[in-house]
N, C-alpha and C positions, 0 to 999 in steps of 0.2 A: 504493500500500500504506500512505503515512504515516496514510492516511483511515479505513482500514480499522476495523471494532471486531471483535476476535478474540479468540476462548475457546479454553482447553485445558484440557479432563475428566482430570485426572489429573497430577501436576506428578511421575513419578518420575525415573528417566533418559531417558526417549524426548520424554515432556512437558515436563521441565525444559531439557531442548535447542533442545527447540522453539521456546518462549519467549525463552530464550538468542538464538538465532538471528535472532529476529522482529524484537527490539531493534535488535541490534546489526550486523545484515547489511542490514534490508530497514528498520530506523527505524520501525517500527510504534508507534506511542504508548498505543494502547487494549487494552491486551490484560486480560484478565480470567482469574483460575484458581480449577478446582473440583478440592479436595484435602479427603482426611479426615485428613492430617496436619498440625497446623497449625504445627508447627515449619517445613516446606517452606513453606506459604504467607507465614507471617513471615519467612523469609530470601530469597525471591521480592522480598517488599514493599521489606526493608530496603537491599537490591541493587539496587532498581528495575526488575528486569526482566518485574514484573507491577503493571498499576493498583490491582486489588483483588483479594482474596482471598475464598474462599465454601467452607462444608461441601455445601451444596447449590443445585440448579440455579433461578433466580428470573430478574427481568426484565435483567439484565445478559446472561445466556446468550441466552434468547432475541430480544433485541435483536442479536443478535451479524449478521456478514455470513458470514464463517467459524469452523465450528466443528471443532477436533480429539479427539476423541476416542482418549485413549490407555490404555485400562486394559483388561483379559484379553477376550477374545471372547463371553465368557458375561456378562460388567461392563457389556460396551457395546453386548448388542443389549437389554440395563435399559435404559440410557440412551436407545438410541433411541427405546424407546416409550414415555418421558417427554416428549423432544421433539418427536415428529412433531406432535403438533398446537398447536403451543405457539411455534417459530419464527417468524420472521418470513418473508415471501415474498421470494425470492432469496438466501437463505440457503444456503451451503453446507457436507453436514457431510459429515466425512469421518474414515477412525481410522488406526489405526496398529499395529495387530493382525497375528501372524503369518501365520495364514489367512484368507483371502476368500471361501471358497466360503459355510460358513457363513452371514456377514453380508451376502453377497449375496443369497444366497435367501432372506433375509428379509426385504431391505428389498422384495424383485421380489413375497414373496406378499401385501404390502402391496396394497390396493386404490387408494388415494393417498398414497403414501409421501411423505415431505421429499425435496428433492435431499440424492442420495447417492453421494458418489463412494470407491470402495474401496481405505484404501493401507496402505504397508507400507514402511517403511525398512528397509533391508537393513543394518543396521548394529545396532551396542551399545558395549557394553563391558562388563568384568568386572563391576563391583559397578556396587550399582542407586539410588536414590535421587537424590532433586535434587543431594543436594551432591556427586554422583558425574557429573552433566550437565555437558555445556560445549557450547559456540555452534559450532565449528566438527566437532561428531558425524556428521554430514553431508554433510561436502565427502567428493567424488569417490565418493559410495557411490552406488548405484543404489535407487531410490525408486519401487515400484511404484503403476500407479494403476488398478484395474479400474472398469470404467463396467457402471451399473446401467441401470434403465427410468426412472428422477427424473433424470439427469443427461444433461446434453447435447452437443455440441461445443463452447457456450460456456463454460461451467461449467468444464467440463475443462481447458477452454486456461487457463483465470485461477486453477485449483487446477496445472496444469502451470507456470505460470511462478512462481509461487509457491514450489513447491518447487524451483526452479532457483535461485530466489532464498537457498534456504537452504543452498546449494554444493554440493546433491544431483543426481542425473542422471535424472530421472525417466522411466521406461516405462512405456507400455501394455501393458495382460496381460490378458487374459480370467480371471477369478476360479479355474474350473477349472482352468486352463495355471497359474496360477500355485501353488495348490495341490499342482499335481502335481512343478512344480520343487522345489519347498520342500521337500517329502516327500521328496524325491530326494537333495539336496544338502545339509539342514542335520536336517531332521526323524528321518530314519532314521538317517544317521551317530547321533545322541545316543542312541537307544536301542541302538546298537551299541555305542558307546565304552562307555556304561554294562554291557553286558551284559559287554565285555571285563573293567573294572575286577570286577565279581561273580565271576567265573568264575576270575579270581586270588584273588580275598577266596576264595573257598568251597575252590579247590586248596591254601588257603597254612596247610597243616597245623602245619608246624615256624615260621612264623611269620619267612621268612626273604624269601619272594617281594617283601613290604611294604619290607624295607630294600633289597632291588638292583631294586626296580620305579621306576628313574628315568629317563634318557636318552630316548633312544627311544619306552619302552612308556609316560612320563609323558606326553612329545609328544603322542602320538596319542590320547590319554584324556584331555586334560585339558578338553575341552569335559561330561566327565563330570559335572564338579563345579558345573555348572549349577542354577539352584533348580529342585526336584522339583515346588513351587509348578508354575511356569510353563510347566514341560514335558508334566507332564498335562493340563492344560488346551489345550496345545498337542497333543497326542495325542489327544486324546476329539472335538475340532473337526476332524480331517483322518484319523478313524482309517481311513476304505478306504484313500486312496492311500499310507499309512502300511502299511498291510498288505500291499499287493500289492510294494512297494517291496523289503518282511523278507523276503518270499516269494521276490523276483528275485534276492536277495542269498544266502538260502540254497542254491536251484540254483546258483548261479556257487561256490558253496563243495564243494557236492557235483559238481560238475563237477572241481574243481579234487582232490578227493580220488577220483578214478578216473585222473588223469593218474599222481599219487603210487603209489596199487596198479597202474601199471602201467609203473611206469619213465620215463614217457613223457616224457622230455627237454626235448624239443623243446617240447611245451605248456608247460611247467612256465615257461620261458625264455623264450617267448612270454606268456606271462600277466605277467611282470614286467617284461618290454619294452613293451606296449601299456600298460600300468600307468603308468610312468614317463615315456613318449614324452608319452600327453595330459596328464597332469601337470606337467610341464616346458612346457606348453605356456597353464598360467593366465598370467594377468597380475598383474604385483606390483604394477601402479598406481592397480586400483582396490578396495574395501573390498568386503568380502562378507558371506555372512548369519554366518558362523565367524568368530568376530573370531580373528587376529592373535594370534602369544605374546607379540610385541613384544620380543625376546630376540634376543642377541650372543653367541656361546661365544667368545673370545678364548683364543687357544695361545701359553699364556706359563708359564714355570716357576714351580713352587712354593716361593718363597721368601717370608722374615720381610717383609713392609712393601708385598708388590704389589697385595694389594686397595684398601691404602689409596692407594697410588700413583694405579692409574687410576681410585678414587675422586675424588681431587683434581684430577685435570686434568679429569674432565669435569665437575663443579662449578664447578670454575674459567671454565668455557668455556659457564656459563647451562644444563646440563643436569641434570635431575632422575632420580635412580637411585631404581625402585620395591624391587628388590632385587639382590645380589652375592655369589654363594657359588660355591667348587670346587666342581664335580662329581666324585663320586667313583663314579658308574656313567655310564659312560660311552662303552659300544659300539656302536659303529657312529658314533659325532660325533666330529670333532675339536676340539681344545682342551677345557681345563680348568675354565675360568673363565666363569662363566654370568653375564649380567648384565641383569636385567629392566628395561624404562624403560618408560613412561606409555602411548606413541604411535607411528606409524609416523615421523612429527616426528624424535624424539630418536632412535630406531634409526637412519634417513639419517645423521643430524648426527654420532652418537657413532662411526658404523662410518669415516665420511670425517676425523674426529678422528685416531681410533685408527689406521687404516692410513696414515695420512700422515707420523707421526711413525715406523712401521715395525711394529709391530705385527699379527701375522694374525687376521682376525677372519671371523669366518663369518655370517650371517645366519640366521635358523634361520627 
């Protein structure tokens, strides 16, 4: 990999990562970025974690061996048909796009497409931009890779280890299959959480829902606040299996509202036992396409100086608090005291701090 000459179309959090990564896990020396921001490619350059900078694509791109492609699904099949004929031979490009069905079908209706292999890091984070990226974005999250008609077993295996090399867990996925999970598990939920947060906005007559809309119902909405940018774009690419998904969701609603008109117990109690049992049943080890709240509730009284308390100890012990307030709606959670931090990192660290000295803390 130190050999390699590699490009990234797009340097924002996925791209800026990448890069990150490239450096500092796998020692790639040549890396090249195509950004129309040029504050990102200046703090790129000044960091060193890219050789040069460009607004557009020239003979550094196409000299490239690997190419990533990180910008919206509609961005980057532009891009591809700048480079199909322009690359060099053995060249492999590849994105980083929510959905593949898309970009797959149109590298296949290609007549001689470039190699292309289709991926997808299952990860993020809240805010977006380079200087929101860090190197290890990657570790332990799953990295999908679909295979086109340009791409081969070789190709794959040196784009597969490649992204192992960036602390990622890569999969194979049929473009299809994997659209249809996506749809499933991160795609629907967001037009759901959003539809939840509307459907209080448009009830919230007296203007009161907005101040006790926290604990709980903040929980579960807060993939809400997602950019509307990104989401549409991400909806207009995958909108069948996005529909058939609303459709299976609405049945199970209207299912579940004929148990209610009929008393019916026993479903009611079943529907929130199978709910719970396979949800209790994720894994908290590895990173998903929903990122994490990253959040501690700690049950501790409310007195003068205790914010600032376990402020200071976890300061004191190298930990970085993004935010720390009482909750003051707060049914169905226990404890008072919310405390947001960066990373899954400082949640471990802060919760084995805080419960060691005796403190109860919950995970959220």
């Amino acid at each position: 990999m130190v050999d390699k000459k590699i490009s990234v179309i797009g340097l924002g959090l996925i791209g800026g990562s990448i890069v990150k990564a490239l450096r500092e896990r796998l020692n790639v020396s040549d890396i090249t970025a195509i950004d129309n921001n040029v504050e990102s490619l200046n703090q790129a350059l000044k960091e060193g974690y890219i050789s040069r900078g460009f607004s557009k694509l020239n003979k550094y791109i196409f000299d490239s061996d690997i190419i990533f492609i990180c910008t919206p699904v509609k961005v980057t099949i532009t891009y591809l048909d700048a480079l199909k004929n322009n690359v060099k031979d053995g060249c492999i490009i590849t994105d980083t796009s929510s959905t593949k069905g898309e970009i797959v079908n149109y590298i296949n209706s290609m007549e001689k497409p470039p190699c292309f292999i289709g991926g997808h890091p299952m990860t993020g984070a809240e805010k977006t931009g380079f200087t929101s990226s860090y190197g290890h974005l990657f570790e332990n999250a799953y990295y999908i890779l679909s295979h086109t008609k340009s791409s081969t077993e070789n190709t794959m295996e040196t784009l597969y280890k490649i992204i192992e090399g960036l602390g990622a867990i890569p999969l194979k996925l049929n473009a299809q299959i994997h659209d249809k999970i996506t749809a499933t598990i991160s795609h629907a939920p967001h037009v759901i959480a959003s539809a939840l947060v509307n459907l209080v906005k448009d009830s919230d007559l007296e203007e009161k829902m907005q101040i006790l809309a926290a604990g709980g119902f903040k929980d579960i909405t807060r993939i809400a606040s997602s950019s509307p940018q990104m989401w549409e774009n991400i909806v207009l690419s995958n909108k069948e299996k996005i529909q058939k998904i609303i459709f299976d969701f609405i049945e199970t609603l209207q299912s579940f509202i004929e148990y209610i008109d009929n008393n019916d117990s026993k479903n009611i109690y079943n529907f929130f036992e199978s709910a719970k049992l396979y949800r209790d049943s994720f894994s908290n080890n590895r990173k998903g396409l929903i990122q994490p709240s990253n959040e501690l509730v700690v049950d501790v009284i409310d007195k003068p100086g205790i914010i600032g308390e376990i402020a200071t100890l976890l300061g004191q012990n190298g930990i970085n608090i993004k935010n720390i307030n009482v909750s003051n709606s707060r049914e169905f959670e226990q404890g008072c005291l919310r405390i947001t931090l960066p990373d899954s990192y400082s949640v471990d660290a802060s919760f084995s701090l805080l419960t060691s000295i005796g403190y109860k803390v919950f995970k959220i």
